[in-house]
N, C-alpha and C positions, 0 to 999 in steps of 0.2 A: 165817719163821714163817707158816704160815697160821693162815687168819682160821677162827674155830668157824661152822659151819653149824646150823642148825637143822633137825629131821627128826623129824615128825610121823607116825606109826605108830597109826594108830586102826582096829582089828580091824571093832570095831561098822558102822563108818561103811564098810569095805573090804566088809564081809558083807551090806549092805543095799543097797549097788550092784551085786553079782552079782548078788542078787535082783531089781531093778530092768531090768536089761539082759536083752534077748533077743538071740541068735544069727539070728534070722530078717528076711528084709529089709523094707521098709519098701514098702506098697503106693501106687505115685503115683497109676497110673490103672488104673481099673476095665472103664472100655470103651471104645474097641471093640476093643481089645485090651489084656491087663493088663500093664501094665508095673512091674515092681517092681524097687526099687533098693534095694544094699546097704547097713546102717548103715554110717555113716560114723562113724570116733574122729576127734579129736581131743585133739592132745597137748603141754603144752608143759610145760616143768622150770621149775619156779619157784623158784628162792635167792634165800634172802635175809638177806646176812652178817647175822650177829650182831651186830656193830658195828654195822648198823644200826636196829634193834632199841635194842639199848643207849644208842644216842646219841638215838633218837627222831628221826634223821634221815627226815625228811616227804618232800623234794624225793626224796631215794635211794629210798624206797617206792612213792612216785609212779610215778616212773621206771620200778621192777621191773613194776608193776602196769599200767601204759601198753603196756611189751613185751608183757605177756600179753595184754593185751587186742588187739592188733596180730596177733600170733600166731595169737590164735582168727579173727578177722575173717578173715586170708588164708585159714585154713582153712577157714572155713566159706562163703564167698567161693566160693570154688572148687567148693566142693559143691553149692553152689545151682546155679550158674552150669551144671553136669553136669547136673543134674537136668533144669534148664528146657529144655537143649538135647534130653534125651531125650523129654520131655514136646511139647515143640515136634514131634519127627519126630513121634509117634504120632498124634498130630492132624491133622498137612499143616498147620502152620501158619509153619511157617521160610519166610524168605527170605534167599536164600542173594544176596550181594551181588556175589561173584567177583571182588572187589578193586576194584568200580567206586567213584567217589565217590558218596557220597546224594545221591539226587536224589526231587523229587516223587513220581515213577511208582514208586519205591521203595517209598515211604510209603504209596502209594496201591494197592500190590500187599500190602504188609502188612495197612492195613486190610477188603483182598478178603477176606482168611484170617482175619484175628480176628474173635471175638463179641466185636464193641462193643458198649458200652451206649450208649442215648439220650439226652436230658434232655427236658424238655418242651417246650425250644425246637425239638430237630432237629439239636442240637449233640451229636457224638461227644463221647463221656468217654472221653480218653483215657487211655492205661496211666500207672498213679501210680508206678511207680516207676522211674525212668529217670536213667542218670548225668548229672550236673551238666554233663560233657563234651556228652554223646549231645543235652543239652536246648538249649545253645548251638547246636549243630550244626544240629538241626531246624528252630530258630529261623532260622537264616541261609539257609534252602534257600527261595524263596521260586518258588510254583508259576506255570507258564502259564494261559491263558485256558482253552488244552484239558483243560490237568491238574485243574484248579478243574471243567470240566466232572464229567471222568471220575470225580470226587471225591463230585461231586452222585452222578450216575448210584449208585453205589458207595453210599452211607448214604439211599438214597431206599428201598429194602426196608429198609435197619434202622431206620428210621424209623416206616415202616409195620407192622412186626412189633412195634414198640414201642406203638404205637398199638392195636393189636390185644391189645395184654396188658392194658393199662388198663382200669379195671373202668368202666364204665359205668353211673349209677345211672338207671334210671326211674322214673320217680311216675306213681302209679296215675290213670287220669283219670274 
């Protein structure tokens, strides 16, 4: 015997997402050349027996709704992940590693290519969102005398450009 599914069919709500969606891609970057990426779908089939439903089984809904969320994650995961690597070429801001381990001058070649921010100390603000893995790894990579210099050298203009952005009050005398 199979189990009853439930299948929701809602016109309205089918009618006001075609209106909502465009067919035209999504623009990442504007300059110095435009780069635009395709919408991306995501899709995942959601069931959810009947029997559960019925029995008010929480943990089994749980469950269904954990997958889905799982689902969306890898997919959209993956899309980001496309984007940033495209957005990275058009910039010159990749560093390509070529299967080396991390190491400082890594680090120190990435922040050649990023717009860091400053703080008011002279401390880089690093990039916020970095995997839990990637943030152990950095941690562990611990630089020379040299690389500590070239690091200075390296945020001594973004420093200075930060400085120069600061607004400056003067009082009349």
């Amino acid at each position: 015997m199979t189990t009853p599914q439930l299948r929701f069919d809602i016109p309205a709500y089918d009618r006001a997402m075609v209106e909502l969606l465009h067919s035209g891609p999504s623009r990442a970057v504007r300059e110095p050349q435009p780069l635009d990426q395709p919408l991306n779908t995501f899709e995942h089939m959601l069931t959810i027996p009947f029997e559960v439903i019925r029995t008010t089984n929480i943990a089994a809904f749980i469950q269904i709704l954990y997958e889905f969320a799982q689902s969306y994650k890898r997919q959209m995961g993956a899309s980001v992940f496309q984007t940033l690597d495209a957005v990275t070429d058009v910039f010159g801001s990749k560093v390509d590693a070529q299967g080396q381990p991390l190491s400082f001058d890594m680090i120190n070649d990435m922040f050649e290519k990023l717009q860091l921010g400053v703080d008011d100390h002279g401390q880089a603000i690093p990039p916020t969102h970095i995997h839990p893995e990637m943030a152990q790894r950095l941690a562990a990579v611990q630089p020379t005398d040299a690389q500590r210099q070239r690091y200075a050298t390296i945020m001594q203009p973004k420093q200075a450009e930060h400085n120069a952005q600061k607004r400056t009050r003067r009082l009349p005398r």
